[in-house]
N, C-alpha and C positions, 0 to 999 in steps of 0.2 A: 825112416821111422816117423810114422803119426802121431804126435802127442793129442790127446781128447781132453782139450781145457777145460772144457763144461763138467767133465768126470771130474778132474784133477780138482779144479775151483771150489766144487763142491764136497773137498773131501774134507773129513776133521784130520784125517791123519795129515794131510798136505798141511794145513793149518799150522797142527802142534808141530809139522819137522822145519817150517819156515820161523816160530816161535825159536825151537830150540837153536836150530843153527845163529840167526840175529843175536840173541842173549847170549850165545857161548863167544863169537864174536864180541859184543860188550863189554863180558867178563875181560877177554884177552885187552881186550885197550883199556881198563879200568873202570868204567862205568858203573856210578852209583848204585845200590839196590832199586832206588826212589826211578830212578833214569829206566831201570830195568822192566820195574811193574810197570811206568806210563807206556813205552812200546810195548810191553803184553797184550795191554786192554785195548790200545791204537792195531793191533794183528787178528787178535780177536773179535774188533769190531768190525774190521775191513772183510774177515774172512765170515761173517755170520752175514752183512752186508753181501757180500757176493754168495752163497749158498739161498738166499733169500731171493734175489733177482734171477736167479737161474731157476728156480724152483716156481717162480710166477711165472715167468716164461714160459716154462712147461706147460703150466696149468692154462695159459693163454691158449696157446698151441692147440692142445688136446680140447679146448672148447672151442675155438674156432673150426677147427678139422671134424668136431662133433655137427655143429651147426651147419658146415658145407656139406656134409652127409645127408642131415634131415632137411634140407633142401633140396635136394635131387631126387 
């Protein structure tokens, strides 16, 4: 089985089930509200982070691959 990181990284859904899993884990060991919210916004910055760098990527990609065309 292939996993497709690039898909996966770039999901919201991937995001919010890495969210919920972490914070249901926190719940179980006791972890403050306050403790709760600072890793939401630390998951959702990582993961808006990586959907961002993978989507420049892209956009590099597909203008370089444009430009090697219009040269030939």
């Amino acid at each position: 089985m292939n996993i497709n990181w690039k898909r996966k990284l770039s999901s919201r859904k991937f995001w919010a089930a890495v969210s919920g899993v972490v914070i249901s884990v926190m719940i179980a060991f006791g972890a403050n509200a306050d403790s709760q919210e600072k890793v939401v916004g630390v998951i959702t910055a990582t993961g808006t982070l990586a959907i961002y760098m993978l989507a420049e990527g892209s956009t590099d990609k597909a203008a370089i691959k444009q430009e090697q065309e219009t040269k030939e």
